[in-house]
C-alpha positions as CSV (number, residue, x, y, z in Angstrom):
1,X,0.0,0.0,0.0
2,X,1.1,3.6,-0.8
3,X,1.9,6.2,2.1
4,X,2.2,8.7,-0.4
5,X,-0.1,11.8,2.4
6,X,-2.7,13.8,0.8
7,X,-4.0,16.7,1.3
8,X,-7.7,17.4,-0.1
9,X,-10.0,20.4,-0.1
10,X,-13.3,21.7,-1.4
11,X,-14.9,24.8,-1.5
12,X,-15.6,26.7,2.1
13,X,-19.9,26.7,1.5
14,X,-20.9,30.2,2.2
15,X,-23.0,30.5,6.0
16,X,-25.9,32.1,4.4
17,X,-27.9,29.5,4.9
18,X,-28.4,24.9,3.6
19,X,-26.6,24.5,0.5
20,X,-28.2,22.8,-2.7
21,X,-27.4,19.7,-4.6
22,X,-25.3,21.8,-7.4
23,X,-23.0,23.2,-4.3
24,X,-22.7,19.8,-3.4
25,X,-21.9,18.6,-6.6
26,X,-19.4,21.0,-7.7
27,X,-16.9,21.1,-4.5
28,X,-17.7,18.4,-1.5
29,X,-19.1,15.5,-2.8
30,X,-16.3,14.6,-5.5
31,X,-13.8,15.5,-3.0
32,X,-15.0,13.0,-0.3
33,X,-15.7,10.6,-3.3
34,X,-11.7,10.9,-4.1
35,X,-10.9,11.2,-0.1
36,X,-12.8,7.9,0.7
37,X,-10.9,6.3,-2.6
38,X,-7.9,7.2,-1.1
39,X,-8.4,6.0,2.3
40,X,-9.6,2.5,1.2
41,X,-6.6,2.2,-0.8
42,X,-4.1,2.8,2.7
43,X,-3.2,6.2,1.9
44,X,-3.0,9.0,4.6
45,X,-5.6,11.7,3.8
46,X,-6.1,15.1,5.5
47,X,-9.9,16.4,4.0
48,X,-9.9,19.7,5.1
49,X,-13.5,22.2,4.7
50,X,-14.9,25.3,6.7
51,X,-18.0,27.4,6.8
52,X,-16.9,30.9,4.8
53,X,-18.1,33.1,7.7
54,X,-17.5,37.0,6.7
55,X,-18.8,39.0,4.6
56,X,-21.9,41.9,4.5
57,X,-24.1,38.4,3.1
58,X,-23.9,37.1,7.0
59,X,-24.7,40.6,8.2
60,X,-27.8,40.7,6.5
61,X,-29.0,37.1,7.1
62,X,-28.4,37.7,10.6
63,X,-30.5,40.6,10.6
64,X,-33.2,39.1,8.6
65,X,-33.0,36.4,11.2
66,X,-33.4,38.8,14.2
67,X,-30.1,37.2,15.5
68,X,-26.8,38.0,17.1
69,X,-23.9,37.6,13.8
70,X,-22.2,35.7,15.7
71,X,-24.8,33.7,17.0
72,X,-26.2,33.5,13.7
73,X,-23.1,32.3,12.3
74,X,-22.7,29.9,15.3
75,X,-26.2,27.9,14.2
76,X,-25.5,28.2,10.7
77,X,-22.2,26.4,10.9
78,X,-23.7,23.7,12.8
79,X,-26.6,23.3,10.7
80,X,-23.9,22.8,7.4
81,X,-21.7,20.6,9.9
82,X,-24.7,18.2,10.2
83,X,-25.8,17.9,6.9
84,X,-22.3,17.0,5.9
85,X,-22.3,14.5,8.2
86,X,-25.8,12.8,7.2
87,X,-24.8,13.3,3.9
88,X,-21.6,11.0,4.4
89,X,-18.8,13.9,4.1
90,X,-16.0,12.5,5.8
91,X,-14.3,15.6,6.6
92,X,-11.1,15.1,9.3
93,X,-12.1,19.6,9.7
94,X,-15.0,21.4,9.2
95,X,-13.4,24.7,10.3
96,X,-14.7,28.1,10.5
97,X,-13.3,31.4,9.2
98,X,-14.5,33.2,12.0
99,X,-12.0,30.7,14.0
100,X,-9.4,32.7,16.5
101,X,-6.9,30.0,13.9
102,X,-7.7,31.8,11.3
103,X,-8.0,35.1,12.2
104,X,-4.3,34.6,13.7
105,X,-3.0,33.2,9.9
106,X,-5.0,35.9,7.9
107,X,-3.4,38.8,9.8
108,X,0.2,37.0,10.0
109,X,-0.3,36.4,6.3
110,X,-1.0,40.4,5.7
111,X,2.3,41.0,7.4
112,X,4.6,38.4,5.8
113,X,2.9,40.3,2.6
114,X,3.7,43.9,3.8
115,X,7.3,43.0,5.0
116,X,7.8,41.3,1.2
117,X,6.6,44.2,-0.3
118,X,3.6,42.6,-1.8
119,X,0.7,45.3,0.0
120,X,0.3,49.0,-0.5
121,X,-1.7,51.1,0.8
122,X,-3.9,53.1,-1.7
123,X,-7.1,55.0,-2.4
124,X,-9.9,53.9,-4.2
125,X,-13.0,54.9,-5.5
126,X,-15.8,52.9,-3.8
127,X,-19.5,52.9,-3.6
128,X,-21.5,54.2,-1.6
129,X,-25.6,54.1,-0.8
130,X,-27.0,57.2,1.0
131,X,-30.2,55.0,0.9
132,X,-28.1,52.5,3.1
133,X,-26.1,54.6,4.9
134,X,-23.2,52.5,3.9
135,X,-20.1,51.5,1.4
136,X,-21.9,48.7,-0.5
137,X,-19.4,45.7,-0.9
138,X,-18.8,44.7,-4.7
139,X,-21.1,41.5,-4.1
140,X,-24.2,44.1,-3.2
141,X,-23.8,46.3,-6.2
142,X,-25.5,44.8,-9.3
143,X,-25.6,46.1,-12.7
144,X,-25.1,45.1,-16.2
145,X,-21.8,43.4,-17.1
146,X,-19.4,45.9,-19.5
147,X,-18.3,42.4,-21.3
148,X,-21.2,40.5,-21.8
149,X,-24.2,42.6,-20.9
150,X,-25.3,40.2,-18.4
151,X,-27.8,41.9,-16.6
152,X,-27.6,40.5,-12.6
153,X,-23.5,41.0,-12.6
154,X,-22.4,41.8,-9.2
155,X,-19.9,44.0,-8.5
156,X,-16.6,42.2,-8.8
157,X,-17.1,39.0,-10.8
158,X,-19.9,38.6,-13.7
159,X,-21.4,35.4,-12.8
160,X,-22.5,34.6,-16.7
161,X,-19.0,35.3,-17.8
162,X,-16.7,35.0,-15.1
163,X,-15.1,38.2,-16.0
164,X,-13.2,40.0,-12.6
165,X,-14.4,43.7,-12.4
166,X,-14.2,47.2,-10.8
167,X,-17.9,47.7,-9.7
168,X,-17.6,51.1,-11.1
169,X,-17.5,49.3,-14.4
170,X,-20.8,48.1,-14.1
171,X,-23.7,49.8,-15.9
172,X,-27.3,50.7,-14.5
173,X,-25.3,49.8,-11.0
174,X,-28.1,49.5,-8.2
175,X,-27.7,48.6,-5.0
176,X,-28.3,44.7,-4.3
177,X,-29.9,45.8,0.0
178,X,-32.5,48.5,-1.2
179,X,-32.5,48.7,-5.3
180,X,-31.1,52.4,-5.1
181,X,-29.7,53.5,-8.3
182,X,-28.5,56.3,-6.1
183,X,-25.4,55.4,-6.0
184,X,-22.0,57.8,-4.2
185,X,-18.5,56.8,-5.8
186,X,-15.9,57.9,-2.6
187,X,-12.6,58.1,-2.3
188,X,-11.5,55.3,0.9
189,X,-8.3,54.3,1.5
190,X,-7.3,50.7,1.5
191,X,-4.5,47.6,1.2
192,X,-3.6,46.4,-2.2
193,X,-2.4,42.7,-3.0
194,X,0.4,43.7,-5.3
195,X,-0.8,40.4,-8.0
196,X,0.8,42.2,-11.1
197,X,4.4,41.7,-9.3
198,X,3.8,38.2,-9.1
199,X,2.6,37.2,-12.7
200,X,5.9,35.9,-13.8
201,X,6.2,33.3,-10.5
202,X,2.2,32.9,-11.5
203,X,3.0,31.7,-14.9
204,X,5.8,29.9,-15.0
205,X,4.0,27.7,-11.9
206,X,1.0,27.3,-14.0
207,X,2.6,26.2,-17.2
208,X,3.9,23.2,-15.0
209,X,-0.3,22.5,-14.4
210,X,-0.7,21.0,-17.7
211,X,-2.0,17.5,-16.3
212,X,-5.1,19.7,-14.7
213,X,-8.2,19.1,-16.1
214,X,-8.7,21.9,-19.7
215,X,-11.8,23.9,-17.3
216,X,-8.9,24.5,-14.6
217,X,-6.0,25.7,-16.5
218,X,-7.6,27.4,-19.5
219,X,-9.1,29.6,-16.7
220,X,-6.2,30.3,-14.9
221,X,-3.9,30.9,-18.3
222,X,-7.1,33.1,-19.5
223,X,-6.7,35.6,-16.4
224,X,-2.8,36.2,-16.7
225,X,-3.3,36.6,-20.5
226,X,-5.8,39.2,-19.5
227,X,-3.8,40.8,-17.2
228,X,-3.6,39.9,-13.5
229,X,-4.7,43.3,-11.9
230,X,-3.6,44.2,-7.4
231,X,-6.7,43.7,-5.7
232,X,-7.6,45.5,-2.7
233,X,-7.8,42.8,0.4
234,X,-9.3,45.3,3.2
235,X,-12.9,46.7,2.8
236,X,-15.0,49.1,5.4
237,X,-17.1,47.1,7.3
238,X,-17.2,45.5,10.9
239,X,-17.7,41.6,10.3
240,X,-14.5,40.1,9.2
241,X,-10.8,39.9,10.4
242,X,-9.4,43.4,12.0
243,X,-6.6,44.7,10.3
244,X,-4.0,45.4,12.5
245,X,-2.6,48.7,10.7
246,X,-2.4,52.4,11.6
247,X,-5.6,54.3,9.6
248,X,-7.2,50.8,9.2
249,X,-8.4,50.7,12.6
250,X,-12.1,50.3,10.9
251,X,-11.7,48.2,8.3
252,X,-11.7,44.4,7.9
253,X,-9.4,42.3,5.5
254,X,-12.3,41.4,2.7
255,X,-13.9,38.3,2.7
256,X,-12.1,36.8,-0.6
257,X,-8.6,37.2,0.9
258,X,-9.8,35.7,4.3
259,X,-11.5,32.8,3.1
260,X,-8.6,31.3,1.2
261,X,-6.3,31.3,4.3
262,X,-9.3,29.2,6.2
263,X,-7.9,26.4,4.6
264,X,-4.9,26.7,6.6
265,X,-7.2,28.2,9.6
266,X,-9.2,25.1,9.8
267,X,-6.3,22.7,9.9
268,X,-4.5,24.3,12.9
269,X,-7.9,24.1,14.0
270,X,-7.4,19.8,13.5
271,X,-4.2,20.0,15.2
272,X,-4.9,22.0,18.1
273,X,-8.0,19.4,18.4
274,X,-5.8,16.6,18.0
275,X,-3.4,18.0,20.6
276,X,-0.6,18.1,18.4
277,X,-0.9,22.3,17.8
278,X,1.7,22.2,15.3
279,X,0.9,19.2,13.2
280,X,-0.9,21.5,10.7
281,X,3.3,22.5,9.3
282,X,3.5,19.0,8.1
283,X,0.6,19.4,5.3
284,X,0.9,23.2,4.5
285,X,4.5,23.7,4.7
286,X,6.0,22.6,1.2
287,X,6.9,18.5,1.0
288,X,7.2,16.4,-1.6
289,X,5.4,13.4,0.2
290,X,1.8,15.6,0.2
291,X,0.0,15.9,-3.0
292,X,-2.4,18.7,-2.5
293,X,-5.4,18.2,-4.5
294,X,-8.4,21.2,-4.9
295,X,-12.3,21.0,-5.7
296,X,-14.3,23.9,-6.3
297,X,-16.8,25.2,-9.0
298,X,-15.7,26.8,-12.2
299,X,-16.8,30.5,-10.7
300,X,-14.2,29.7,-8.0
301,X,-10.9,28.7,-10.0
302,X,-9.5,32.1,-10.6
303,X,-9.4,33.2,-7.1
304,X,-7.6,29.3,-6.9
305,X,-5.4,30.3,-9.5
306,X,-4.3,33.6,-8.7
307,X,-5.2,35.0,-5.6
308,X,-4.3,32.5,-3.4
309,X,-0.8,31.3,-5.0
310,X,0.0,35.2,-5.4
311,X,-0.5,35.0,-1.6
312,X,1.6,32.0,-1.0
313,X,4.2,33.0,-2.8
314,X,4.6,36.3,-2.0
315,X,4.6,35.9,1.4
316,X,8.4,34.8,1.1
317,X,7.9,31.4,2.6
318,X,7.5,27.7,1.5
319,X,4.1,27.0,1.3
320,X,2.3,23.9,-0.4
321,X,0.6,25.3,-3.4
322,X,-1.9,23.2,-5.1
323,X,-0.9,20.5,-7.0
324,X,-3.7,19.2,-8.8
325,X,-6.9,21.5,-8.8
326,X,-10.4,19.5,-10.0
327,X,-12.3,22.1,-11.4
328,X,-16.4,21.5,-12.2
329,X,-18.8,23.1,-14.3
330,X,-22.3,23.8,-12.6
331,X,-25.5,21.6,-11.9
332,X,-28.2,23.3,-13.2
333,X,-31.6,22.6,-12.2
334,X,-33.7,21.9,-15.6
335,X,-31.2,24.1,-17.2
336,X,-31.7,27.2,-14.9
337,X,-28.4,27.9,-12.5
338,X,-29.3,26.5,-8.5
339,X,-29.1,29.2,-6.4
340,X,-29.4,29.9,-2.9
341,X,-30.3,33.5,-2.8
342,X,-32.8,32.7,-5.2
343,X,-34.2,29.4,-3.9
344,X,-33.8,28.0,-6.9
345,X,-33.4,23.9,-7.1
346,X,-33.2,21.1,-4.2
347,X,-31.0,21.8,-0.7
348,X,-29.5,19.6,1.2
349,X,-31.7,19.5,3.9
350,X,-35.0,18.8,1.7
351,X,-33.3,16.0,-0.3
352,X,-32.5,13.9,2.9
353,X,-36.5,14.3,3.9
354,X,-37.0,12.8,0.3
355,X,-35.0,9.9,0.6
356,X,-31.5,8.9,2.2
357,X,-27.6,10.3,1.4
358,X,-26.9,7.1,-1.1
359,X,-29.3,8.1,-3.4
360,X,-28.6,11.6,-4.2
361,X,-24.6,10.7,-3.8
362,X,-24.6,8.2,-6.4
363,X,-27.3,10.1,-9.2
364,X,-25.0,13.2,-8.5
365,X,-21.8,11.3,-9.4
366,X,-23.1,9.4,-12.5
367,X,-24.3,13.7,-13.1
368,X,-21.0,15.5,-12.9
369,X,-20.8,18.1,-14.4
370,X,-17.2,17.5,-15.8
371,X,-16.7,18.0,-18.9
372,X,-19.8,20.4,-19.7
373,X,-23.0,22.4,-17.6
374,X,-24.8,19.2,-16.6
375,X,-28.6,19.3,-15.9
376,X,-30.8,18.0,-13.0
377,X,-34.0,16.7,-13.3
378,X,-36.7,14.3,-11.7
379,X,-37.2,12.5,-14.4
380,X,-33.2,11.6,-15.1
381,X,-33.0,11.0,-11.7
382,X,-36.0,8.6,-11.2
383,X,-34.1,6.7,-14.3
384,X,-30.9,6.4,-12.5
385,X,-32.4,5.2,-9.7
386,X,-34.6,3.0,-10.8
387,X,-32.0,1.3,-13.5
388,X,-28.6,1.5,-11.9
389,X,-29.8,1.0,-7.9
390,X,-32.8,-0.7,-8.0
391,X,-32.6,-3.3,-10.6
392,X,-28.8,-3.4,-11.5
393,X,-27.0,-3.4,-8.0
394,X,-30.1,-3.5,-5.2
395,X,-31.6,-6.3,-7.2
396,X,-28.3,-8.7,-7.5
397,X,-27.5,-8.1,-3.4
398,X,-30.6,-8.9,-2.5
399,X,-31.3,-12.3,-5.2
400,X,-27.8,-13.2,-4.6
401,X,-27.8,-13.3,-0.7
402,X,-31.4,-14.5,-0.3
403,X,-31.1,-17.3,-2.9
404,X,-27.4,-18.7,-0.7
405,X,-29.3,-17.8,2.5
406,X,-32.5,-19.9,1.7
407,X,-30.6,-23.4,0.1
408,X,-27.3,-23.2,2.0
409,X,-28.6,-22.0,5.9
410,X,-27.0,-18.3,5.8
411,X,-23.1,-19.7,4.9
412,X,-21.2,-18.9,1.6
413,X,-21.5,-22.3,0.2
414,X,-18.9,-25.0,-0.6
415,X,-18.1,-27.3,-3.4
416,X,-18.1,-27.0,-7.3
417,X,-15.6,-26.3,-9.7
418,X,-14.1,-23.1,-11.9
419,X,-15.4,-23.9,-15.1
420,X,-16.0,-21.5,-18.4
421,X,-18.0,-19.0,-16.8
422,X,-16.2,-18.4,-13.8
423,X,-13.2,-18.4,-15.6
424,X,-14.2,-15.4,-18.3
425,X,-15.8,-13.5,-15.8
426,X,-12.7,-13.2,-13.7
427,X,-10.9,-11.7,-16.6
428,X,-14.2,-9.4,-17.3
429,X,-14.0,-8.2,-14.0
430,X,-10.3,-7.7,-13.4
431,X,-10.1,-5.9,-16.7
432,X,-13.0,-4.1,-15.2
433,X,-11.8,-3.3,-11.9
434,X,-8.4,-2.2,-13.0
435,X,-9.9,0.6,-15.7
436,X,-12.5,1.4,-12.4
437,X,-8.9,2.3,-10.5
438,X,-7.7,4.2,-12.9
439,X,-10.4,6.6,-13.4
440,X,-10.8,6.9,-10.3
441,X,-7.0,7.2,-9.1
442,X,-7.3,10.5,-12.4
443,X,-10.2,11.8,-10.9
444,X,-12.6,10.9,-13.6
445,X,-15.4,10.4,-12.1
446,X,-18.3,9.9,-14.8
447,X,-15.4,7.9,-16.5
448,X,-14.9,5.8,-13.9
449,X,-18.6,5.1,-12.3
450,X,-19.5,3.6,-16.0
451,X,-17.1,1.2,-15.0
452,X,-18.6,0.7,-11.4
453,X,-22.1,0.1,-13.2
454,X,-20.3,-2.0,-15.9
455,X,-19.0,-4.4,-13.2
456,X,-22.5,-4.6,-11.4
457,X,-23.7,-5.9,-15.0
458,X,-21.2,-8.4,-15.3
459,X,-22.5,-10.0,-11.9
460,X,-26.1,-9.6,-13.4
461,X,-25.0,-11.2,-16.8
462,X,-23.3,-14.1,-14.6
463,X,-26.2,-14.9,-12.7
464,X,-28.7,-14.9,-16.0
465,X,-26.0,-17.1,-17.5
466,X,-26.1,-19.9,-14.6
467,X,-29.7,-19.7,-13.4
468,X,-28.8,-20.7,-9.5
469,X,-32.4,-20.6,-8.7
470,X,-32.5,-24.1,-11.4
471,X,-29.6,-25.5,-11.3
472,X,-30.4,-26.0,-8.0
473,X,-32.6,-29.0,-8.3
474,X,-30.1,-30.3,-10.6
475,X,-26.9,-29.9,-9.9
476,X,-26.1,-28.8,-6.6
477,X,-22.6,-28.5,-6.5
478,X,-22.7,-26.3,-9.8
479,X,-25.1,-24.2,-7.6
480,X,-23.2,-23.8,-4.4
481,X,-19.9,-22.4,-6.9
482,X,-22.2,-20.0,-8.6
483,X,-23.7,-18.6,-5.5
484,X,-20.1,-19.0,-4.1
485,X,-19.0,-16.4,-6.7
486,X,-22.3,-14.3,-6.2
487,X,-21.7,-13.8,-2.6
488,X,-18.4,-13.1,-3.5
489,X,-19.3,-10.3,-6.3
490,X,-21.5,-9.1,-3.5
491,X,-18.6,-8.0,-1.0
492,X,-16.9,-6.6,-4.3
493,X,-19.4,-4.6,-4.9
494,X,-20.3,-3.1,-2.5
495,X,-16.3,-2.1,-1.6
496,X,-15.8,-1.1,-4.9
497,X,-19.2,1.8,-4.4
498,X,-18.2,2.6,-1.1
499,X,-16.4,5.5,-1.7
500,X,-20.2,6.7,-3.5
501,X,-22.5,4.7,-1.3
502,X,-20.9,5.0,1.9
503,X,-23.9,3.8,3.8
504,X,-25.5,1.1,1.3
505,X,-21.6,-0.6,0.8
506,X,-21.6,-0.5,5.4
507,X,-25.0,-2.1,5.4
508,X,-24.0,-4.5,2.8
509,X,-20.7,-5.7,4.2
510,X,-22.0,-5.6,8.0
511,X,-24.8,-8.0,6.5
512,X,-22.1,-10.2,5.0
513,X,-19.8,-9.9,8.4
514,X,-16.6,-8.5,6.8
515,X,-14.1,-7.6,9.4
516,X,-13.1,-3.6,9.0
517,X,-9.7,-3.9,8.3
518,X,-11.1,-6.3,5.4
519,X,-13.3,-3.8,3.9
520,X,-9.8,-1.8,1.8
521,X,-10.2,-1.4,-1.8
522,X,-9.4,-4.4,-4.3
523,X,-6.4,-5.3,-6.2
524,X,-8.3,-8.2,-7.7
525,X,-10.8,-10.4,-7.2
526,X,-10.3,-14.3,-7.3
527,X,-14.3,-15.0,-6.1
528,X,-13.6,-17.0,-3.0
529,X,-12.2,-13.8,-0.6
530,X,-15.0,-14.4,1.3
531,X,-14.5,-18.4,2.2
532,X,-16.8,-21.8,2.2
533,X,-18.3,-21.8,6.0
534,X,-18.6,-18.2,6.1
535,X,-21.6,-16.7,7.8
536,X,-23.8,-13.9,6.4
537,X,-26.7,-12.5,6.3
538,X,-29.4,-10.6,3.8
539,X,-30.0,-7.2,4.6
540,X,-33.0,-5.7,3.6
541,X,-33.9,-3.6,0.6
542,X,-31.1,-1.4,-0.6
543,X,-33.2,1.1,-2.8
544,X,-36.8,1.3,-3.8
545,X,-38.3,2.8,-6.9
546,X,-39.4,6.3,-7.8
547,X,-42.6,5.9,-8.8
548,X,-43.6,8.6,-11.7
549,X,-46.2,9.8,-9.3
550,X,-42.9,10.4,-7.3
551,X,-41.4,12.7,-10.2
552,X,-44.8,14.7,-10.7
553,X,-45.0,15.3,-6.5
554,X,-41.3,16.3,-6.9
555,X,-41.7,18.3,-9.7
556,X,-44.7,20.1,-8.6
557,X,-43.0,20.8,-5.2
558,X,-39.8,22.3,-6.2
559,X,-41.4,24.1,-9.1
560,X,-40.1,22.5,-12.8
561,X,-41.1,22.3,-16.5
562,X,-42.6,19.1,-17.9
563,X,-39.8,17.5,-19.3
């Protein structure tokens, strides 16, 4: 087994409130798909998330709420922290930016910055609302986008495009709190990221990225071809990280430049849990023996691919920059964009009250938006479902098991021997499982669960093939080595979807008693792991159906267009 360490992180999910299924998909589920991979295969893994805390969004949320921010934040971040968990994120840190950790690193990472020469102090021209009696931050100005003419662009990134912007640049600009198109440009002083120093250390460490997938490094190539422009890192509100500065006793470092470091934030947080405070130097501080792996949305990747190596590098130190960063297009929901603000699409919380984690993991996986925007509906989903769970995997568990329960007392049978069948299905399903690994080991994941559902068809094929239910009045023996195999292909299944089906692969092997330190990821399979004498037995139903009465409920409820 490898003991090769690796470090894995997703996107911090915003406080404002449950996430949906397309935040899900773009950023935590493939990363604790590839984390549980990992771990099965004996690697070390360090899967590090936190609730992104600051920001004017909380402030109004809590307000809305009638709440304390910080108790707001407080409820919030253990609301996410438990639908992770029922959703079978296997997080080693769910952080906080609001952390004391992280606070500490984002202000120690402002003066390595300063003391480089990488922040300067400068004026701006910023908005402000008379209406709101405030400087709006670039997320609450909206207007139309100068580049595309996307109407809803906020003020510093066009969410159609992707384009970075000034929110003086916007047109019509309104304010996102009241609506007011009366709208104050003041001057403010602030800090300034000094990013354009950096471009040349940017580039050449992004030409190395070649093996990252085309949506990851065409974005990040795209920016420093466009011109990597200093961003300010401070902004004038209350909520956020103090910035420890004479003349910025008011201001807070902004949200974007905090946020990043909460990567690091949240893993002194692990290590100060652990009681090893400094174990967090071990993963961030450069080594060759940690393979740092990223997973966030498209919309994310440039502040991935700019903003936080510019600060890593120019804070004059050796820390571990990203090597591999798995970027996703987005999950729409029947081809409109899920949204939170907008309540548009399924959240987490409402999918578990439909049915359990397995389901949505697994139709979400098979639905990754990879290569391309993909699209969510009922009706694909009801298909998945009923095709791949229900009658391809559920179906074989659960004939398998009960058949070898019911004619040989609940024990994997003995006698019979390898003969044609056995024999070309081993080399099926090694070829099989070996193309499975590799997808999954290059982070593939459509790629590599056609493979998963390809090897559940081979065991269905099998079974057609020998008929066990017959040949058991006729030739026992034949029977007891075909239901010796299908027990068999049962443990290999379900090890081989745990890293999907975390809870179905647990039920599975607890029914078929396989010790923990049994339960690893394949190298092969030879069809007698599990041996003659061995005692099992069937759990119940994996999956049921979705029922097109199911899909119409659904689809009246969360508000869709016939398909």
């Amino acid at each position: 087994m490898s003991e090769r360490r690796y470090l894995i992180t997703s996107a911090l999910p915003y406080v404002d409130g449950v996430k949906h299924l397309g935040n899900l998909a773009g950023s935590m589920l493939p990363a604790d798909v590839y984390a549980r991979f990992l771990r099965a295969r004996g690697n070390r893994v360090l899967f590090v998330c936190a609730t992104d805390e600051h920001g004017t969004p909380a402030e109004l949320a809590a307000d809305r709420a009638g709440l304390d921010l910080n108790e707001y934040c407080r409820r919030q971040h253990e609301t996410q922290a438990r639908l992770c968990e029922e959703f079978g994120l296997s997080f080693d840190v769910f952080g906080r930016s609001s952390a004391t950790q992280n606070k500490e690193q984002t202000q120690y990472f402002a003066q390595r910055l300063d003391e480089e020469g990488f922040l300067e102090a400068r004026s701006m021209r910023q908005v402000f609302s008379p209406t709101d009696g405030r400087f709006l931050p670039d997320r609450y100005i909206l207007g139309t986008c100068p580049h595309c003419g996307y109407d809803r662009a906020c003020g510093d990134q066009c969410e159609d495009c992707g384009r970075l912007q000034d929110p003086t640049e916007l047109v019509d600009a309104r304010s996102a709190i009241s609506g007011s198109r009366d709208l104050e440009v003041r001057d403010s002083r602030h800090l300034f990221l000094l990013q354009s120093k950096l471009v040349g250390k940017l580039r050449e460490w992004l030409k190395e990225k070649s093996d990252w997938p085309p949506l990851a490094h065409s974005i990040g190539l795209r920016w420093l071809d466009e011109g990597v422009r200093d961003r300010s890192v401070t902004r004038d509100l209350t909520w956020g990280v103090p910035v420890e500065r004479l003349g910025f006793e008011e201001k807070v470092y902004y949200v974007w430049f905090d946020a990043l470091i909460a990567y690091i934030g949240a893993t002194r947080e692990w290590a100060e849990a652990c009681g090893e405070p400094d174990a967090w130097r071990e993963w961030w501080r450069a080594s060759d023996d940690v393979r740092y792996v990223q997973f966030m949305a498209k919309d994310n990747v440039p502040f991935h691919t700019v903003g936080f190596p510019c600060m890593l590098i120019g804070s004059g130190e050796e820390w571990k920059l990203v090597d591999y960063l798995k970027a996703f297009n987005w999950l729409t929901y029947y081809g409109s964009k899920f949204s939170t603000g907008e309540r548009v699409g399924v959240f987490m919380d409402e999918a578990l009250h439909l049915l359990s984690a397995d389901y949505w993991r697994y139709y979400l996986m098979v639905n990754a938006p990879e290569a391309d925007d993909a699209c969510f509906s009922w009706e694909t989903f009801a298909t998945v479902v009923n095709e791949d769970l229900v009658e391809n995997f559920g179906n074989f568990v659960n004939r398998a098991l009960g058949l070898a329960d019911r004619h040989f007392g609940g024990e994997v049978p003995s006698g019979g021997e390898l003969g044609a069948a056995e024999l070309e299905l081993l080399e099926d399903l090694n070829r099989r499982l070996g193309a499975y690994t590799d997808r999954m080991d290059a982070l593939r994941f459509r790629d590599a669960i056609d493979e998963l559902r390809a090897i559940w068809s081979l065991g269905n094929a099998y079974f057609a093939r020998k008929q066990p239910w017959a040949l058991i009045r006729e030739d026992r023996d034949e029977a007891a080595l075909t239901l010796r195999f299908c027990v068999n292909l049962v443990s290999l299944f379900a090890r081989l979807s745990a890293p999907t089906m975390p809870f179905t692969a647990s039920r599975v092997l607890d029914a078929l008693v396989v010790p923990p330190d049994d339960r690893g990821w394949p190298s092969a399979f030879a069809g007698d792991e599990l041996p003659s004498g061995h005692r099992f037995t069937v759990p119940p139903l994996l999956f049921h159906e979705v029922a097109e009465t199911d899909v119409e409920r659904w689809r009246a409820r969360f508000g869709a267009a016939p398909a």
